[in-house]
C-alpha positions as CSV (number, residue, x, y, z in Angstrom):
1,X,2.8,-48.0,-7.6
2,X,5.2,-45.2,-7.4
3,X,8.7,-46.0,-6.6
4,X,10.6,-44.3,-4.1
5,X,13.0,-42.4,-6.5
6,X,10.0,-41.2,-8.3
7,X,8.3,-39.7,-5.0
8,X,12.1,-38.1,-4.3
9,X,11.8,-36.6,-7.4
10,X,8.1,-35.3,-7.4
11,X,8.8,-33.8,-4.4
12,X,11.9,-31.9,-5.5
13,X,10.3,-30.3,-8.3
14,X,7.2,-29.4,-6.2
15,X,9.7,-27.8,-3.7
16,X,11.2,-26.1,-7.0
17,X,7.9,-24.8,-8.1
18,X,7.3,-23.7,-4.3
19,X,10.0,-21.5,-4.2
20,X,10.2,-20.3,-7.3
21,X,6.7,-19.2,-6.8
22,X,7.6,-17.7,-3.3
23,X,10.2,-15.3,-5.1
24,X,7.6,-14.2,-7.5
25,X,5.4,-13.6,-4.4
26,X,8.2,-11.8,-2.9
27,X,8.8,-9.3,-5.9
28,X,5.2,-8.3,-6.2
29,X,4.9,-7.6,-2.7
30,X,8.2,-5.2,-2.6
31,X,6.6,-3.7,-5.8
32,X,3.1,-3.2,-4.4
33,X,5.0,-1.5,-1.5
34,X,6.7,0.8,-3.6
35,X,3.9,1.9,-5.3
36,X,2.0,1.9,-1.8
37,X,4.9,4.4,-0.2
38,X,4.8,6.5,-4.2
39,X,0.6,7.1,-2.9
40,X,0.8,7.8,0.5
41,X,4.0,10.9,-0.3
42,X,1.6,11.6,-3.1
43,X,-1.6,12.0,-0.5
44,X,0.5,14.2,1.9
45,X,1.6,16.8,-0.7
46,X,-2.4,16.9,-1.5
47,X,-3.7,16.7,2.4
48,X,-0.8,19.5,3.2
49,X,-2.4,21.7,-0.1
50,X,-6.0,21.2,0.8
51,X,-5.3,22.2,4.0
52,X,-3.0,25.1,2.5
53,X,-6.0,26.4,0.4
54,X,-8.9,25.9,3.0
55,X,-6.9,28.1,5.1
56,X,-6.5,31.0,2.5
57,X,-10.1,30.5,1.2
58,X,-12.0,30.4,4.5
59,X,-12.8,34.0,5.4
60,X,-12.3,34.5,9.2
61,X,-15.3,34.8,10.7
62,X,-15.8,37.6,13.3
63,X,-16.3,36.4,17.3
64,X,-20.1,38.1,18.1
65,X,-22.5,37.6,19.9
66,X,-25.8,36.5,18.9
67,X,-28.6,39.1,17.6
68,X,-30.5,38.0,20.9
69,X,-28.2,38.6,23.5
């Protein structure tokens, strides 16, 4: 049977472990967010320069009225 000191101490390290893993956890998440706020500036600029070029390739197309009219 496991004494009572023993069950203190396994769940000290397990608490450890716990928040030691918790901080990792943390890190990647503020890293993922980084990279996450890095792709969305980066798919702006690209939105904003599609749109830039549509605009200057798209011939403007005369209001008229159909041949049958």
């Amino acid at each position: 049977m496991i004494m009572p000191a023993d069950r203190l101490t396994t769940l000290e390290i397990r608490a450890a472990e716990q928040e030691r893993t918790i901080e990792e956890l943390s890190g990647q998440i503020a890293e993922q967010w980084t990279v996450i706020e890095r792709m969305q500036r980066k798919l702006d600029a690209l939105t904003d320069r599609f749109l830039a070029l549509e605009e200057q390739a798209a011939p403007d197309v005369p209001v008229t009225k159909p041949p049958h009219w």
